[in-house]
N, C-alpha and C positions, 0 to 999 in steps of 0.2 A: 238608086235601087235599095239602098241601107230605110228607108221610110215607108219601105212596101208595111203593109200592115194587115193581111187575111190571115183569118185562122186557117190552118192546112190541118185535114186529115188523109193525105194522102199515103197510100199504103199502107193501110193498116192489116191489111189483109197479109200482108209479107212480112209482118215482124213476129219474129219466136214472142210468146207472150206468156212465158212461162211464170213461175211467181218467183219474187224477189227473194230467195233465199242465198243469202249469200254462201259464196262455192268454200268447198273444206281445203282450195289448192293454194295453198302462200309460197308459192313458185311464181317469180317474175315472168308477165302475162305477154305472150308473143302475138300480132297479127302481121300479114301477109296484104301491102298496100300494093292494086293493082295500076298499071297503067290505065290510062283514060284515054278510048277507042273514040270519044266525037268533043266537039266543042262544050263547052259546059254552060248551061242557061241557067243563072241563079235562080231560082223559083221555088225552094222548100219541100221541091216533089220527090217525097224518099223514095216510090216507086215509077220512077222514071229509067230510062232505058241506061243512062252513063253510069246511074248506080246499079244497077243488075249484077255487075260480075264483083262488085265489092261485097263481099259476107260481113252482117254487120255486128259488129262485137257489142256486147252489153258489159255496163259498171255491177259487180256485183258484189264488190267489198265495203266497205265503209269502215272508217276511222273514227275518232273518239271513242271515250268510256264506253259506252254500249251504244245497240244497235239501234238506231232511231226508230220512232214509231210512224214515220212515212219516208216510205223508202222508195221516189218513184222510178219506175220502169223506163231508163236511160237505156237508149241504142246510139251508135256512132258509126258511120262508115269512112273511110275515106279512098284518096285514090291521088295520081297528080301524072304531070305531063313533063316538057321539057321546061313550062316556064312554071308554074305553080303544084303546090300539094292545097288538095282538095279535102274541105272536113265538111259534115252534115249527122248534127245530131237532130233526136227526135226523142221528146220528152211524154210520157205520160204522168202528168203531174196534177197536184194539186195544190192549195194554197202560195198562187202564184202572187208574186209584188214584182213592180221593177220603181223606182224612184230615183234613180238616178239620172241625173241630167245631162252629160255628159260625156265623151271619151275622156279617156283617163280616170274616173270617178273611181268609187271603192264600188265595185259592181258585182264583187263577189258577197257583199249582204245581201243582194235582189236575189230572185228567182236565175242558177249562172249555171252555166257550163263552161270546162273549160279544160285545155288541151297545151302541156309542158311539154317540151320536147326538146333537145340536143340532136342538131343538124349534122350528126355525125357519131361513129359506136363509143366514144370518150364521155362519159356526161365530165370528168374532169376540163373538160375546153369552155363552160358555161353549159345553161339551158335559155330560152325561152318561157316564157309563162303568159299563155293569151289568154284572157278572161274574159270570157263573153255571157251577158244578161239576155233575157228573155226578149227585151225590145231592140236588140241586139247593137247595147253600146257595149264597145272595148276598153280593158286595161292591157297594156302587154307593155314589158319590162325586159331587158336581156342581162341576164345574172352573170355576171361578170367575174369568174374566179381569181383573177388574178388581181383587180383591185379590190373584190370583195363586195364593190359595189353594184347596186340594179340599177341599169341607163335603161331611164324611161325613155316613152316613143313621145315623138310631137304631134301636132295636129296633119304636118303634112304625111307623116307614116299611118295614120291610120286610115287617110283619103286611100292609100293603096292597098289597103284588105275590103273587097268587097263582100257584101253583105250582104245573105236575106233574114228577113226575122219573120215570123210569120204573127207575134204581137206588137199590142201598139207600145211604141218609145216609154210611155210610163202606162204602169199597170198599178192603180190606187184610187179605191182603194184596194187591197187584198182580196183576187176570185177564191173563192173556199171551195167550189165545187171542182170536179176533175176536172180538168183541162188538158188537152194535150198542144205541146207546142212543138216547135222546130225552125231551129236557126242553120245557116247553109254559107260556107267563107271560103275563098279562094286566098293562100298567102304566097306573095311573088318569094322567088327566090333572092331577084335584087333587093328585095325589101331585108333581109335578112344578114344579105353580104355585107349590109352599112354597119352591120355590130361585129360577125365576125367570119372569120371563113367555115364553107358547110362543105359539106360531103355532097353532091347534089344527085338526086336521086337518079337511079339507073338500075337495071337489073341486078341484083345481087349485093347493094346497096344497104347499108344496114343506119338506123337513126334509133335513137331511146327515146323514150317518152312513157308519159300516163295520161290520164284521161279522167277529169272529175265532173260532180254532181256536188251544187250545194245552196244552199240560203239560209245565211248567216243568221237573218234579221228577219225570216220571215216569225209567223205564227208556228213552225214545224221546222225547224232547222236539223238539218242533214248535211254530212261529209262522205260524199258515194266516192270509192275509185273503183279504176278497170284494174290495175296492175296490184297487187296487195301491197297495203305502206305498214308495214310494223313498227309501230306510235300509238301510242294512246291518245296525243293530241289532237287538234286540228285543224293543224299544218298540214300543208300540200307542196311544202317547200322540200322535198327528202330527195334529191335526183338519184340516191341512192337503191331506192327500190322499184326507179324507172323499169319497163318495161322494152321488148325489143319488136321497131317496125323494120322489116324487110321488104325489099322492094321487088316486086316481081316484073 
């Protein structure tokens, strides 16, 4: 499924499409994950029926010295059940690359999206950092507080985050025109319990995280977040100014 390769413009029609002005609120950014009412069909379709009762939040901060002069219009929904939490962003971008060959690669220089998150309301216990490219290859690492160190994932953990990407595995050279894309992943909960214990999602459920936009290496590089990180760098490592997911 991870090799699927159409362009999707599915639901465009139901995305706020407001303009990218980033918000005046540097208040740690709240959304409300629903349960997931039917099976889930990987297929990039942001308006399809299992996404409907998910409201989809958009990235409207950004990091570094100043505001970048392409800022594209990032939406993200999610949602999850008894065995998985469910993410599906959808990009309106441009000056898109993806060159990396790989899971595990540095994938955060391509065209990335990507989604931190502590399985539990401590970011003190570790975070997660899953970094996903346009052609939808993975980095994800579990930040490990207490030795300090990030345990990367293997080849067999990333077989268990299923995948749609809606471009192809490499994008090169660099598309300059708009594009919009959208990637779509389901992460097991078992996958998760191998690094450390979670809080597993249930009504009233609470987990931290953020939510980024970025390409390091493209022609236009940008550092979008959902949650505001107060840094001038651009670092996305702060679990400090994580964000709160509640589970409904």
């Amino acid at each position: 499924m991870s090799n699927i390769a159409v362009v999707s413009n599915h639901g465009v029609t139901n995305v706020t499409t407001s303009n990218s002005k980033e918000s005046d609120n540097k208040k740690p950014s709240s959304y409300q994950v629903v349960r997931a009412t039917e099976n889930m069909q990987l297929d990039g379709d942001w308006s399809k029926t299992f996404w409907q009762n998910a409201k989809p939040l958009k990235l409207t901060h950004h990091t570094g010295r100043q505001r970048p002069k392409h800022f594209p219009l990032t939406h993200t929904r999610l949602a999850y059940d008894d065995e998985y939490i469910y993410v599906i962003f959808r990009v309106e971008d441009q000056y898109v690359r993806a060159i990396s060959q790989n899971h595990g690669n540095t994938v955060w220089k391509d065209s990335c999206v990507e989604f931190f998150f502590t399985p539990c309301d401590d970011v003190s216990q570790g975070y997660f950092n899953l970094e996903m490219n346009c052609g939808g290859l993975i980095l994800i690492r579990f930040q490990n507080p207490v030795t300090n160190y990030r345990i990367p994932f293997d080849a067999g953990n990333f077989n268990e985050i299923k995948v749609f990407h809606s471009m192809p595995k490499i994008v090169d050279p660099e598309i300059t025109e708009p594009t919009t894309w959208v990637v779509e992943y389901q992460i097991p909960y078992a996958l998760l319990e191998k690094f450390t214990s979670i809080t597993k999602p249930e009504k009233g459920a609470i987990w931290k995280a953020n939510l980024y936009k970025c390409a390091d290496e493209s022609s236009h590089p940008h550092w979008l977040t959902w949650s505001y990180l107060g840094r001038s760098d651009e670092d996305f490592h702060a679990p400090e100014y994580f964000g709160t997911l509640e589970f409904l």
